[in-house]
N, C-alpha and C positions, 0 to 999 in steps of 0.2 A: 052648662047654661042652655037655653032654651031658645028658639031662634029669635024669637021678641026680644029676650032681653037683648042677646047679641048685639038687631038691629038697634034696639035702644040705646045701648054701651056706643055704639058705633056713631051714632046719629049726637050723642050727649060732648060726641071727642071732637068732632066736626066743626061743632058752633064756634065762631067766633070768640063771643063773648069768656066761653073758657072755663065754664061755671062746673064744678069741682060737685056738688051738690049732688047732681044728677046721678052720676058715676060714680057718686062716692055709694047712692042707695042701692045700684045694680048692684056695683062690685060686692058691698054689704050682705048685702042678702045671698049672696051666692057663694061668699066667702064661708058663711052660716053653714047652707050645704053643702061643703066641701069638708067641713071642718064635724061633722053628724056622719058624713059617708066615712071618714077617716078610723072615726071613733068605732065605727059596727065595724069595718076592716081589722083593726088592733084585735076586736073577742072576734072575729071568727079566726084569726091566726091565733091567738090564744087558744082554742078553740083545736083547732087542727094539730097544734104542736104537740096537746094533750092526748088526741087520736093517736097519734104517728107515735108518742112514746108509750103507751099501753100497749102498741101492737110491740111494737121492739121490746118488750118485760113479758110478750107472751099474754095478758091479762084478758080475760071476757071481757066484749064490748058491747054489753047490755046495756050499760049507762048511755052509752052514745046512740043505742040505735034507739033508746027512748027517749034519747035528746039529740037530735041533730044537731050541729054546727048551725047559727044564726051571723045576723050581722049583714048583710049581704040581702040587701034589697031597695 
């Protein structure tokens, strides 16, 4: 999270009034990008596991060095 939102998440918990609305858009959205970083993590362990067993079978890793491992950014 970003420090805005933070303070936003932080300042929405605060209020009185209690109002669910606010926190619910933060959390939302943030939930979003947690749940898109999760998904590029899973292919580049895909990704990596594929590396790691090519080397252990011995096999050239032409393919990987013209495709790197993504996901992870």
């Amino acid at each position: 999270m970003s420090l805005p939102e933070i303070r936003e998440l932080l300042e929405a918990l605060q209020r009185p009034d209690g109002n669910c609305s606010d926190v619910g858009r933060v959390v939302a959205g943030h939930l979003a990008h947690v749940r898109d970083r999760m998904a590029g993590l899973r292919a580049l362990e895909r990704q990596l596991v594929q590396l790691l067993a090519a080397c252990h079978r011995g096999e050239p890793l032409d393919f990987f060095l013209q495709n790197p491992p993504s996901g992870v950014g």
